[in-house]
Every structure is written in C-alpha cells, then in structure tokens.
N, C-alpha and C positions, 0 to 999 in steps of 0.2 A: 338295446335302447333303454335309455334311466328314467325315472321319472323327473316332472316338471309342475311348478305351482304357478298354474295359470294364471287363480285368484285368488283372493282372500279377503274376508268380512269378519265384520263385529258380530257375534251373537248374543249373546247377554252377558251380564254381569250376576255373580253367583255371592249369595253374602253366608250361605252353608245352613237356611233357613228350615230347607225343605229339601228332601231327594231331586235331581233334574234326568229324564231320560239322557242327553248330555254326557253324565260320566260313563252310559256303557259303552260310547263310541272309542274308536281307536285314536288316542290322543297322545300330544308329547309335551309336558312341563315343562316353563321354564322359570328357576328360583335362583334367587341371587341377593345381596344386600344392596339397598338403595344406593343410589348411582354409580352402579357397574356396566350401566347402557344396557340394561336388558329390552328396555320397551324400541330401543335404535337396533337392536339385535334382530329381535321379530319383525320389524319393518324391512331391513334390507334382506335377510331370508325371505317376505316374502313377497319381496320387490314393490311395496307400496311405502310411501313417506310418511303416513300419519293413519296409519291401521291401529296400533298402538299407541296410545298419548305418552309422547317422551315431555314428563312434566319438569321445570325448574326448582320444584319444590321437591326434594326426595322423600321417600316414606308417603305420599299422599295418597297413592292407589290402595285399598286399605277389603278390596276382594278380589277374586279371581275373576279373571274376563277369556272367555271361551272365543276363538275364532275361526269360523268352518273355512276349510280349504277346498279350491277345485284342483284338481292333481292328474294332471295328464302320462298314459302311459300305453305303449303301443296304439295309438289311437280310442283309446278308451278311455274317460274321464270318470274319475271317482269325488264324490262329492260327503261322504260320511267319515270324513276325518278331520282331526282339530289341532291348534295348536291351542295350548292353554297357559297364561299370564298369571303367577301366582304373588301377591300383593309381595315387595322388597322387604327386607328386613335389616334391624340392625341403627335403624334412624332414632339418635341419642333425646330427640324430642318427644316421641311419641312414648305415651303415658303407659304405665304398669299395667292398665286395666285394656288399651288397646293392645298392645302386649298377648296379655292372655287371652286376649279375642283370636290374633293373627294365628296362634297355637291352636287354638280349640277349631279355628276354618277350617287349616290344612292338616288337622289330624282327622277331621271329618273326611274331606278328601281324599287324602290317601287311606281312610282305610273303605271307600266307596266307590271311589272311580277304577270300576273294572277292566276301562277301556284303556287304562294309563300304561305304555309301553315303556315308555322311559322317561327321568327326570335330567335335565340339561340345567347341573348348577354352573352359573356364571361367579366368575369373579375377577378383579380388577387386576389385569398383568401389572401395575404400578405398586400392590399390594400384596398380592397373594394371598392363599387361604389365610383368613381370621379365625377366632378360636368359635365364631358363629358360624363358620361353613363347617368346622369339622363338626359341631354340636348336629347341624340339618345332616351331616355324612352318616355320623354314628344316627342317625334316626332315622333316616331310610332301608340301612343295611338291617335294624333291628324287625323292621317290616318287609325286608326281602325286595326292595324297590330299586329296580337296576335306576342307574345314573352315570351320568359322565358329568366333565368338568372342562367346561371352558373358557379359556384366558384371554375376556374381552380388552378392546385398545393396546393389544400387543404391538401397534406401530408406534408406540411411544419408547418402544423400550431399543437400547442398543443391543444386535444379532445376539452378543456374546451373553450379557443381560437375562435374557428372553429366554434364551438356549437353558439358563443354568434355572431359570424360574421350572421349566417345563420338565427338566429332570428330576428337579429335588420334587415336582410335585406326584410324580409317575413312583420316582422311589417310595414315597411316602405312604402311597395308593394302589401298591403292585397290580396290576391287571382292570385297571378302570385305566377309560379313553380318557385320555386329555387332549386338548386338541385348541391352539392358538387361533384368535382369530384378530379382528379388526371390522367393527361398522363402519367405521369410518372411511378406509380406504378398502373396502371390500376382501383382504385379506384371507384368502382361506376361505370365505363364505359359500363358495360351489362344494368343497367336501364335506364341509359340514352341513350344508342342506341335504347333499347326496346321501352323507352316513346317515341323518333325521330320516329322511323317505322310507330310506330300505326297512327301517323300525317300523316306520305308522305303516306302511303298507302291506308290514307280515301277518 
C-alpha cells in the first residue's frame, strides 16, 4: 500500500533571517524560474487549489514558504513532513540587489536545512533548461544536493516534441530523474507524487 497526502497547510514564510526548527524536518524543494507553474504544481500534488499562491505577476514570491503535510500510510498518519516553495527565479524585472538577496536565502538554506531530501527543479516543457537552471544544477551538485527535473505543461507539446525534449534532457543529465508532467491536465502527477513520498518518507 503507497502513501497518500491527506492534507496540506501554509506554515510560514522563511525570509533566511534567523534558524527555524522547520529545516530539520524531512522536506522536499521545489525550484524553478518564474512561470514554470511551480506554485500550480504544489497545489495539484497536493490536491488543494490555492495552498500555494499562483500569482500573475512572476518573480513576486521573493522567500521560501514551508507547507506541513498530513501523509497517510498503512493506516498511520505522519504529520512532520514538508513540502517547501523556494522564491522563482530568472524574472528580467527584479533588481541586482533582490538578486543577491534570492542567492544569499537559498545559500543559506541549502547549506542548513538538514531535513532536505531532494530538490525538484521545475522547468517549462515549451522551453527547456535555460542557462539559469544549469547555473542552480551545477550549484547543487557542488553541495551534494540530490535533484530531479521536472518538465511542467508537457500537454502543450506534440508526443514527438516532448519525447525529444525529455531525451536530450536525460542525455545531458546522465542518471538524474526527469520526469514530464502537466498541472494542468494532471499528467503524470500520481508518479510524481509517488516517487516525492518514497523520498520524504525515508
């Protein structure tokens, strides 16, 4: 029997001020450049429509926002695991000195949250990796921080399209998941929840 996310809540918002007991829990990241559907992502993973603010302004979320899970599994409910929101990146508006703000949160983060099993970078089946996602690649691998990559709004694309996106990106990434999805028409979103759980729940 697999696991199942019952619930899911807001818990705070994290601006990298102060330590939060928060990062020793077992959590899973999700990073991606502003409107790749990340925050439509965490909502239909975890079956709620506005757990996440999916805002019209991209770049506006500007810290990390923690959200505890309740996770059902053989009849036993676990309540000390998180999905966590890390501010988009890449938005051509947002000034030099927010910039080295966004840097300086999530260098704090990643080298504090203990609880962090994996990083789920997102990016736009319609685009493919930008020279920003390998920058965040090559800077996680430099800190040992397992990740996958996943190719949100994959129903936009034609099969053959999509097929060739998902290869060239596997080529590229020998041995990291890649793994298509769609928020939108739910896509794939039961395996990808599935392979998410099996992580937070090890």
């Amino acid at each position: 029997m697999g696991y199942t996310i019952c619930d899911a809540k807001f818990i705070t918002s994290w601006f990298g001020d102060k330590l939060i007991d928060l990062l020793q829990l077992s959590q899973i990241a999700f990073a991606g450049r502003s409107n790749v559907g990340k925050s439509s992502l965490i909502n239909v993973l975890c079956n709620k429509k506005r757990l996440a603010i999916v805002s019209k302004t991209p770049g506006k979320t500007r810290y990390i926002n923690f959200f505890g899970l309740k996770i059902k599994h053989q009849d036993k409910f676990y309540t000390d695991r998180l999905f966590v929101d890390i501010p988009g990146y890449g938005f051509a508006k947002i000034s030099k000195i927010l910039r080295l703000k966004w840097e300086e949160l999530l260098n704090v983060y990643f080298k504090n949250a203990h609880g962090l099993k994996i990083i789920v970078l997102i990016i736009d089946s319609n685009v493919g990796l930008t020279l920003l996602d390998k920058i965040l690649i090559e800077w996680l691998k430099d800190l040992n921080i397992n990740f996958i990559i996943t190719a949100n709004k994959f129903d936009k694309l034609q099969k053959s399209v999509g097929l060739a996106l998902i290869n060239k990106t596997r080529n590229e990434y020998t041995g990291i998941e890649v793994i298509p999805v769609s928020a939108k028409t739910r896509y794939n979103i039961d395996y990808l929840r599935n392979f998410l759980l099996s992580f937070i729940m090890s």
